[in-house]
C-alpha positions as a printed NumPy array, in Angstrom:
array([[ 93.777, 119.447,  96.744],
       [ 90.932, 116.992,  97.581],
       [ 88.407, 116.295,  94.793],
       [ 85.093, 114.549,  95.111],
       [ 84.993, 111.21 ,  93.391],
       [ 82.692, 110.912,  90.294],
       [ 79.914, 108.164,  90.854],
       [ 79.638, 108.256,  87.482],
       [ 83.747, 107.681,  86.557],
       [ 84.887, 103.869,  86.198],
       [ 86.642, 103.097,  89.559],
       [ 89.948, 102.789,  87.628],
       [ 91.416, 104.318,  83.831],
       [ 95.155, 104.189,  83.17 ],
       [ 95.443, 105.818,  80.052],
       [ 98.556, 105.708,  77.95 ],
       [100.888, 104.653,  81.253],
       [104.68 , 104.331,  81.384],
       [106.729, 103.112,  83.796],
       [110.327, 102.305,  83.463],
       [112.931, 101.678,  86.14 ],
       [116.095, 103.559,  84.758],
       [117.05 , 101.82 ,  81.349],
       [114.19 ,  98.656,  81.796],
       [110.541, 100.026,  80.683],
       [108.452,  97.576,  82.511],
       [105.064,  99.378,  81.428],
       [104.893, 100.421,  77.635],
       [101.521, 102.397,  76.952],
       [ 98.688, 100.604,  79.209],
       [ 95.57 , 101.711,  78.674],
       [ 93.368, 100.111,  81.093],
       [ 89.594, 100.591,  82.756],
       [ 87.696,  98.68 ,  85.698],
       [ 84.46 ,  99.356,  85.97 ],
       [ 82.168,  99.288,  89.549],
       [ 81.835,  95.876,  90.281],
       [ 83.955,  94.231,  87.875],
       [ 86.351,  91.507,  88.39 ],
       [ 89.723,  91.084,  86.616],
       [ 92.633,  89.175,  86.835],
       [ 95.795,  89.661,  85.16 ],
       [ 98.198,  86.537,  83.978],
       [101.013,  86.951,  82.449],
       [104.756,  85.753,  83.014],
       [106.959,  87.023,  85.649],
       [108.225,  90.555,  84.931],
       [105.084,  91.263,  82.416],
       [104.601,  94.537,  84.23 ],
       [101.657,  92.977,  86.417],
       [102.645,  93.934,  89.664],
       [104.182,  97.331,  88.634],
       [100.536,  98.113,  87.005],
       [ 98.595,  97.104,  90.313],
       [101.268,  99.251,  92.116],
       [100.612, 102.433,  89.538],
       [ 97.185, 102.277,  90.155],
       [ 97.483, 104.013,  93.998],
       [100.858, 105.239,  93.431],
       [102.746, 102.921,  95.387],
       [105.078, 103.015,  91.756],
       [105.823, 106.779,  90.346],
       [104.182, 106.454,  86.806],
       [107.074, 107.622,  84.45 ],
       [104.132, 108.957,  81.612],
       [100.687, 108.644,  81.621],
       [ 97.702, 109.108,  83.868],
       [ 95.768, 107.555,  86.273],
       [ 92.274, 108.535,  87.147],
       [ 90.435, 106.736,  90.359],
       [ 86.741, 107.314,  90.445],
       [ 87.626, 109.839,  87.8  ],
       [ 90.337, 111.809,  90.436],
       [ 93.598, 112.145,  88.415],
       [ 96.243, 111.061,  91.199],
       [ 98.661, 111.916,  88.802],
       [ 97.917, 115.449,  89.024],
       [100.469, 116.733,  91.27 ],
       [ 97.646, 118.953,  93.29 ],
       [ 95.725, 115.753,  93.98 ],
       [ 95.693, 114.69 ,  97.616],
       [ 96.725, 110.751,  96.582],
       [ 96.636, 109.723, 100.807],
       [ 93.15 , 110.742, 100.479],
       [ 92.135, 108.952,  97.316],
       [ 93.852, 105.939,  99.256],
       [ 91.92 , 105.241, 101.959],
       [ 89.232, 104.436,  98.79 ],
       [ 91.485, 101.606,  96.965],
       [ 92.045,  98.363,  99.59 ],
       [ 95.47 ,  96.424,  98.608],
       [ 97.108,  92.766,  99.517],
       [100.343,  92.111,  98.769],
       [102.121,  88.757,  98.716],
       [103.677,  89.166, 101.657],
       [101.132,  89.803, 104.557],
       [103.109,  92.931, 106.087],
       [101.223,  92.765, 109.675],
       [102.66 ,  94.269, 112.493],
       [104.078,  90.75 , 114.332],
       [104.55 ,  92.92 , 117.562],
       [100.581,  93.567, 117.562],
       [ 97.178,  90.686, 118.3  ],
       [ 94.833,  90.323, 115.243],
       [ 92.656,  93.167, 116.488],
       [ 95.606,  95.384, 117.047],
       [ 96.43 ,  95.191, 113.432],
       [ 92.797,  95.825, 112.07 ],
       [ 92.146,  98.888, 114.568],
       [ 95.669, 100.79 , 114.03 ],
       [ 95.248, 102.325, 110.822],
       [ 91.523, 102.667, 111.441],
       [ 92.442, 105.374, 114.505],
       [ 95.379, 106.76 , 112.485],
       [ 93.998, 107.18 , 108.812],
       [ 90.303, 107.736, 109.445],
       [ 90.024, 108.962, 112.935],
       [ 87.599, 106.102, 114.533],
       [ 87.607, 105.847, 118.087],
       [ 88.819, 102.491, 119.59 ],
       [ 84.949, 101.547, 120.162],
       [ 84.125, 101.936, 116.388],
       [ 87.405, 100.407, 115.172],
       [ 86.956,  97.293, 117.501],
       [ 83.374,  97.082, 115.833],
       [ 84.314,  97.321, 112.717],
       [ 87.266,  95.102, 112.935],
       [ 85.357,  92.038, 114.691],
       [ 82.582,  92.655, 111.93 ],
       [ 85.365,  91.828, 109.285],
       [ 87.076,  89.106, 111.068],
       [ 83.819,  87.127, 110.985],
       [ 83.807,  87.836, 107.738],
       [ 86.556,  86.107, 106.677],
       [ 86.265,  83.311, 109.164],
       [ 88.949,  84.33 , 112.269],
       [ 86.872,  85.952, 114.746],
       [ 88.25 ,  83.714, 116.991],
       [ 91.577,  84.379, 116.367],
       [ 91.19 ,  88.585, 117.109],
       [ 93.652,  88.379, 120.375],
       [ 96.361,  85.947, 118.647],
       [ 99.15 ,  87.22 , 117.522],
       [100.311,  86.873, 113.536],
       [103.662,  84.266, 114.442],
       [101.073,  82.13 , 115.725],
       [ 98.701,  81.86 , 112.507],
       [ 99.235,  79.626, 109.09 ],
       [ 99.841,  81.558, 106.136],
       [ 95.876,  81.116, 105.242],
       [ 95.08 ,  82.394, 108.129],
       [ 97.774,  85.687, 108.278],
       [ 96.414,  86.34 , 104.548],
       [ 92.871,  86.515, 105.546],
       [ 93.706,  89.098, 108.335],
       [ 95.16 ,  90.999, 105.644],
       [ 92.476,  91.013, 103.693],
       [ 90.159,  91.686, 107.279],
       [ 92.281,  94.5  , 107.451],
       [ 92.074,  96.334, 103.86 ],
       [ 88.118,  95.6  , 104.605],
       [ 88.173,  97.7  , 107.682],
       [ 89.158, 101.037, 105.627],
       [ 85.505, 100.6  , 103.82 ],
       [ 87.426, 100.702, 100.253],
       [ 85.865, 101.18 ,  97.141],
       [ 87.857,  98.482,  95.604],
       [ 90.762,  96.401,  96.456],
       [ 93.871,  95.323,  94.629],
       [ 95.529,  91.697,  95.248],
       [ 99.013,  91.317,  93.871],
       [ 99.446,  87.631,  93.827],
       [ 97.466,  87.165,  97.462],
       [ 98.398,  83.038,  97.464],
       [101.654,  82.947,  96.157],
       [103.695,  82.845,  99.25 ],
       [100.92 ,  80.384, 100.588],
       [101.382,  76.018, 100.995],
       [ 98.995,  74.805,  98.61 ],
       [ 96.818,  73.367, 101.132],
       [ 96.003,  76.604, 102.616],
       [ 95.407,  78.664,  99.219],
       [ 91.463,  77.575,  99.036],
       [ 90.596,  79.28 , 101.91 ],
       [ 91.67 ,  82.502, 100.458],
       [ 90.529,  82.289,  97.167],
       [ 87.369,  81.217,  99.135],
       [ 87.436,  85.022, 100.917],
       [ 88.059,  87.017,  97.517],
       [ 85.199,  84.685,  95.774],
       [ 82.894,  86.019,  98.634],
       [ 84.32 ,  89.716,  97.763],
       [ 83.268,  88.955,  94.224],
       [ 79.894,  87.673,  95.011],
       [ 79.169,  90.934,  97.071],
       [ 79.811,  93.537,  94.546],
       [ 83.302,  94.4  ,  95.192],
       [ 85.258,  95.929,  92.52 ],
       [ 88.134,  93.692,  92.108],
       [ 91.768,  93.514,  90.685],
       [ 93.549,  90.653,  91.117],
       [ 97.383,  89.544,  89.505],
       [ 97.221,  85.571,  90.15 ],
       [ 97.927,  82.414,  88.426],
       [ 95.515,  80.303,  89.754],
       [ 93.871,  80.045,  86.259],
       [ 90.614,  78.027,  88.027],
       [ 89.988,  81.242,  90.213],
       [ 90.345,  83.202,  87.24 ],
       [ 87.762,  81.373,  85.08 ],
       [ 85.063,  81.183,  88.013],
       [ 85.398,  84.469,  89.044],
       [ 86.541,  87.564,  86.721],
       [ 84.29 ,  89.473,  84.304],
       [ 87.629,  89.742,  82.457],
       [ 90.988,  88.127,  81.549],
       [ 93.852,  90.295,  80.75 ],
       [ 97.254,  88.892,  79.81 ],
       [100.809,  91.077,  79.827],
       [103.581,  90.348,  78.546],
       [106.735,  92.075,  77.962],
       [104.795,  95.501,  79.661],
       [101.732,  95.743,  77.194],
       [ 98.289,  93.777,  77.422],
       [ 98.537,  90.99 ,  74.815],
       [ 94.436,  90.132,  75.335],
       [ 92.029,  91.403,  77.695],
       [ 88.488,  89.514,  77.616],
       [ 86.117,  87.279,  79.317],
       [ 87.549,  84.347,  80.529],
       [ 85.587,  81.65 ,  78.196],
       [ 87.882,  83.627,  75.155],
       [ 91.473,  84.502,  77.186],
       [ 91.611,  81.421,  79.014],
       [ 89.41 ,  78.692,  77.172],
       [ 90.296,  80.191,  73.617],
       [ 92.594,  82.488,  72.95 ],
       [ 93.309,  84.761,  70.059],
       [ 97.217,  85.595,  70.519],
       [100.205,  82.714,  69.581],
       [101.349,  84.284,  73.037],
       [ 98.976,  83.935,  75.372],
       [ 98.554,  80.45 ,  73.806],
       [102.097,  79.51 ,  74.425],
       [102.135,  81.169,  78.343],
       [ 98.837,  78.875,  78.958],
       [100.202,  75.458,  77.225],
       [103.43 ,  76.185,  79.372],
       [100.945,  76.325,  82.808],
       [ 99.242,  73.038,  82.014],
       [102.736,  71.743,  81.4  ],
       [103.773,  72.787,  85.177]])
């Protein structure tokens, strides 16, 4: 079943979400809304349920209970066509996962021809228009061994771009990154920000947090703890335990 998104719906509502992983519940009753153009990050320590949430949200992760609704589609309807209501939501994962056997423009034209049916001519447009957007036209015949992190993480955002998405999802996009070469990407998603794009990001860079989202939410132990603008989450927070998880940061 395909369904017509709602221009009207927020982009994303998880309402009442589960998600455990045999005995472990990792996800315990998320309610959760993004709304078009909004930006927000979500903190938290490791194995909050951060990742596992951004992962719900296309179905990448099996909800256990609870739905999800993407430009008011419910993709946990099992009569919804989810590969469909994909090619709307744009996601970067730690890891860069491009093809190493393929250039730069290679990678950005494959799923362009597979999932959406562009010619080469189209797809080779469209992919040099988003490699100058994130700085690497230059690099479109290279192939990924021969990049810096920066540089492979940027193609992977080039390529999420090409599929026109609705919004895009970064699950910790700098982690695996040297520090010198993290700016450059945070650089990319601030540009994302400034253009409209609805945006969720899991990240601990707390500075790119406070500049950029329309909202702070912080997880812990599979619920949200605190979810508002950064000048309250981040500046002054309500909770003992989102206090604790940001004294802990400045300690690092």
């Amino acid at each position: 079943m395909t369904m017509q998104p709602d221009p009207t719906a927020p982009p994303i509502q998880l309402l009442d979400l589960h998600k455990s992983f045999g005995e472990l519940e990792v996800l315990r009753g998320i309610d959760f809304k993004v709304e078009v153009g909004e930006v927000v990050c979500l903190i938290g320590p490791s194995g909050s349920g951060k990742s596992t949430l951004l992962r719900c949200v296309n179905k990448l992760e099996e909800p256990t209970a609870g739905r999800i609704l993407i430009e008011g589609i419910d993709i946990t309807d099992p009569e919804t066509d989810v590969d469909a209501v994909r090619t709307r939501i744009g996601m970067v994962f730690q890891q860069f996962n491009l093809f190493p056997h393929l250039s730069v423009l290679r990678n950005l034209r494959i799923a362009q021809r597979k999932v959406l049916g562009r010619d080469t001519e189209e797809a080779t447009r469209i992919a040099s228009e988003m490699l100058t957007r994130v700085g690497l036209i230059d690099k479109m015949d290279e192939h990924p061994a021969r990049l810096s992190g920066g540089q492979q993480q940027r193609v992977a955002i080039a390529r999420a771009l090409c599929m026109n998405p609705d919004m895009m999802l970064f699950d910790e996009p700098t982690s695996a990154l040297d520090p010198e070469l993290i700016g450059e990407v945070l650089d990319v998603m601030r540009e994302l920000a400034d253009d409209g794009m609805t945006m969720v990001v899991v990240t601990h860079e707390m500075a790119f947090a406070q500049q950029v989202a329309d909202r702070v939410i912080f997880m812990d132990g599979g619920v949200i703890v605190e979810d508002g603008p950064p000048s309250q989450v981040l500046v002054n927070p309500i909770h003992e335990r989102t206090k604790k998880f940001l004294r802990a940061i400045e300690v690092e």
